[in-house]
C-alpha positions as CSV (number, residue, x, y, z in Angstrom):
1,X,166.2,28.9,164.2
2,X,167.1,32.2,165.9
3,X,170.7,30.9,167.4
4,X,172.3,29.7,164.2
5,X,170.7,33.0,162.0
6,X,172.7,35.2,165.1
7,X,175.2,33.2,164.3
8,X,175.4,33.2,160.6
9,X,175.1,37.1,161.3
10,X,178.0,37.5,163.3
11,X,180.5,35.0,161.9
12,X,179.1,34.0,158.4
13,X,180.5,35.5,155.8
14,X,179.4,36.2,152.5
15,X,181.9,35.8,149.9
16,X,179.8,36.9,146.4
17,X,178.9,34.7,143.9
18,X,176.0,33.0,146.2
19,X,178.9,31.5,148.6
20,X,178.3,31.9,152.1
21,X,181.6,31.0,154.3
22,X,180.5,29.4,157.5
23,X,183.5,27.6,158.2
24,X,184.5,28.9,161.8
25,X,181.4,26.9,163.0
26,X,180.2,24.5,160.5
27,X,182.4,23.8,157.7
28,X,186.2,23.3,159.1
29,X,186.1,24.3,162.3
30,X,182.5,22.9,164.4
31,X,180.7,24.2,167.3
32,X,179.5,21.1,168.9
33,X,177.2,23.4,171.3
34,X,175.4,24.9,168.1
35,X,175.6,21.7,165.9
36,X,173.8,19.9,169.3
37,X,171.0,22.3,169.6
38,X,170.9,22.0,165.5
39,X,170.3,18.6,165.7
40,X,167.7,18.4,168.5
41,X,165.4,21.0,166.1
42,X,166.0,18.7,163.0
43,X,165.2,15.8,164.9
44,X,162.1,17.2,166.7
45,X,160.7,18.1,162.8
46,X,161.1,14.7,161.5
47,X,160.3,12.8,164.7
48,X,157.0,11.6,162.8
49,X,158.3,10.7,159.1
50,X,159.3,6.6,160.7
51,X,163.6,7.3,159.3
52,X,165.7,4.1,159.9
53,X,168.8,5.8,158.5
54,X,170.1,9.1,158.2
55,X,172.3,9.6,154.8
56,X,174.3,12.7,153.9
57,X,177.4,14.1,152.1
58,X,180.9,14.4,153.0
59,X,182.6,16.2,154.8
60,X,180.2,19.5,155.7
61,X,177.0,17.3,156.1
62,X,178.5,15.3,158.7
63,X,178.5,17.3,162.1
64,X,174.1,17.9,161.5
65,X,173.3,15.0,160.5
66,X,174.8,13.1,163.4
67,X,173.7,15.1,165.8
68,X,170.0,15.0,164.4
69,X,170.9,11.1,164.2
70,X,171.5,11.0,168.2
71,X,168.5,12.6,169.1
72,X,166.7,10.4,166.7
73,X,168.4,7.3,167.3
74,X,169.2,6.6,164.4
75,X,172.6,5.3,162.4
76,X,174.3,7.7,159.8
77,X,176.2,6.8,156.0
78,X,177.8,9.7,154.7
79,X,178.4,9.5,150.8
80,X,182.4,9.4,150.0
81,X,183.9,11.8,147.5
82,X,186.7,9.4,147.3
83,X,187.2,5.8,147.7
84,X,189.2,4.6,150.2
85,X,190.7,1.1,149.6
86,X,188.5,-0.6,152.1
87,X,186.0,-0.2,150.1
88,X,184.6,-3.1,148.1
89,X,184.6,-2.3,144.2
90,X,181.0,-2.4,144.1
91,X,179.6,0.6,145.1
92,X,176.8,2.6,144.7
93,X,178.2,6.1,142.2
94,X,176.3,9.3,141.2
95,X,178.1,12.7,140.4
96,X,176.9,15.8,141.4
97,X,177.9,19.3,141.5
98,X,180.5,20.9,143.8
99,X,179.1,24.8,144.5
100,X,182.0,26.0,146.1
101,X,184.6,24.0,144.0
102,X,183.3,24.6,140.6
103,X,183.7,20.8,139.8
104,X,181.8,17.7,139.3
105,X,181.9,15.6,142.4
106,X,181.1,11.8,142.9
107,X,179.3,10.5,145.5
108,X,179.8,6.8,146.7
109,X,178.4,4.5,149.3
110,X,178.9,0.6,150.3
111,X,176.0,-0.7,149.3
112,X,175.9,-3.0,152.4
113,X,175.1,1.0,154.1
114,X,172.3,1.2,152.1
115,X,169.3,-1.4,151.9
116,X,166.1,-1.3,150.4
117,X,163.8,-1.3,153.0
118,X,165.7,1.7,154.5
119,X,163.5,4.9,155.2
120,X,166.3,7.4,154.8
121,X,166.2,11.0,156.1
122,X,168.8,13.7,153.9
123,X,170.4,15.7,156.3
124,X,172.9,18.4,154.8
125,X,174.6,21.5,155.7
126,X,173.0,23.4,152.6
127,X,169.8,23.4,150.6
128,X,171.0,25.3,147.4
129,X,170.3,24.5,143.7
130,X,169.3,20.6,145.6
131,X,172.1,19.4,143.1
132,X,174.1,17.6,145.7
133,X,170.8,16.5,147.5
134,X,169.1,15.3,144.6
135,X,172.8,13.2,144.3
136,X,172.2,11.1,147.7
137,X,168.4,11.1,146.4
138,X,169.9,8.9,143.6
139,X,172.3,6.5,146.1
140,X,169.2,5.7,148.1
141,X,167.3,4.9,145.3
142,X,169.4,2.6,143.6
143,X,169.8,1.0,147.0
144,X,165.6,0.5,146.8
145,X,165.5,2.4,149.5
146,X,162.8,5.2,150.3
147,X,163.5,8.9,150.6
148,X,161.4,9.9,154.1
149,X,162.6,13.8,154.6
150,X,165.1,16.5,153.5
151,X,166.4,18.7,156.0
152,X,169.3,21.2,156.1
153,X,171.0,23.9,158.5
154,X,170.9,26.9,155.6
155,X,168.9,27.1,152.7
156,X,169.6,29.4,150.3
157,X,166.2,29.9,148.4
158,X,167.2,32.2,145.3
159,X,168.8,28.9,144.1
160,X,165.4,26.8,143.6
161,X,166.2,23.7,145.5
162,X,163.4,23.1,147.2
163,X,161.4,23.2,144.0
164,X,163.6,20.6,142.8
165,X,162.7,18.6,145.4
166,X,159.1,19.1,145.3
167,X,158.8,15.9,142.8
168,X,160.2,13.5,146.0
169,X,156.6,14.3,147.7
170,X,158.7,14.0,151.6
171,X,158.8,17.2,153.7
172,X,161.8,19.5,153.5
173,X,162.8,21.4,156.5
174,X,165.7,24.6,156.8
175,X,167.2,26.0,159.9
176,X,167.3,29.1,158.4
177,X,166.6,30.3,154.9
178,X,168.5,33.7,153.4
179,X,167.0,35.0,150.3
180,X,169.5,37.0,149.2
181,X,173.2,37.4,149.2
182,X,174.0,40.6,147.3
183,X,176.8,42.8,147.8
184,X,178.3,42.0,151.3
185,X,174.9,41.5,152.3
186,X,172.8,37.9,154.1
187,X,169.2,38.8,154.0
188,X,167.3,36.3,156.1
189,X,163.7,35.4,154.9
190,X,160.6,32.9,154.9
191,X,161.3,29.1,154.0
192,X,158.8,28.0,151.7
């Protein structure tokens, strides 16, 4: 998707170590305008694959995947990092991997969020090592619910996450896919 690459481009910022800041427009601060138009491509490329529910991460996965969810129609759960006290003390629990924090991070939903005749759609900010993917992978299946599509704003494809997702059999879909981020560079390449 040309607008969020010129974007990445002129106010992404690579920070070494594989981290790409994006947080002036998806991260901290959003631009609805570009999350919108994010959302309506997302949506358009899993129209077919029959979703019921849209599940991501907290808090970056958030602004894509409800904007895909309006043009699909479609309800979002976003996994918790923390539990908040209106929570029930059953929930569904993974742990996954926190890129930019270094740290192991858990993941919970309610499981009344999640049933198991759900078709669920991932939508995340990043596609990466598919660590914290593969995390929400694991909510919706103990739920007995049925992983439908993966889709994400930036894939970074030196860290083999699609190919750990390859096993789930649903398609996978980036915005944009950067192949390398060496030096101060963000080199921008094919998606598959």
């Amino acid at each position: 998707m040309e607008e969020l690459k010129e974007r990445i481009l002129r106010d992404g910022k690579n920070l070494g170590n594989g981290i790409l800041k994006v947080d002036s427009f998806v991260n901290h601060q959003v631009d609805p305008r570009l999350m919108d138009a994010c959302g309506h491509e997302l949506a358009r490329r899993f129209a077919g694959v029959g979703a019921t529910k849209i599940l991501t991460a907290e808090i970056s996965g958030i602004a894509p995947a409800l904007m895909t969810a309006m043009h699909l129609g479609l309800p979002v759960v976003y996994a918790r990092k923390t539990k908040p006290v209106t929570m029930t003390n059953a929930v569904l629990l993974t742990l996954a991997p926190s890129h930019t924090k270094g740290v192991m991070t858990e993941l919970l939903v309610a499981p009344e969020y999640l049933a198991g005749n759900e078709r669920i759609l991932i939508i995340d900010d990043f596609l990466a090592s598919g660590a914290t993917i593969m995390g929400l992978v694991r909510l919706a299946q103990a739920a007995g619910a049925t992983i439908v599509g993966v889709g994400a704003l930036i894939e970074k494809t030196f860290e083999g996450g699609r190919s750990a997702l390859k096993s789930l059999g649903v398609p996978v879909e980036s915005l944009v896919c950067i192949t390398s981020l060496e030096g101060d560079k963000i080199i921008f390449g094919g998606c598959e």
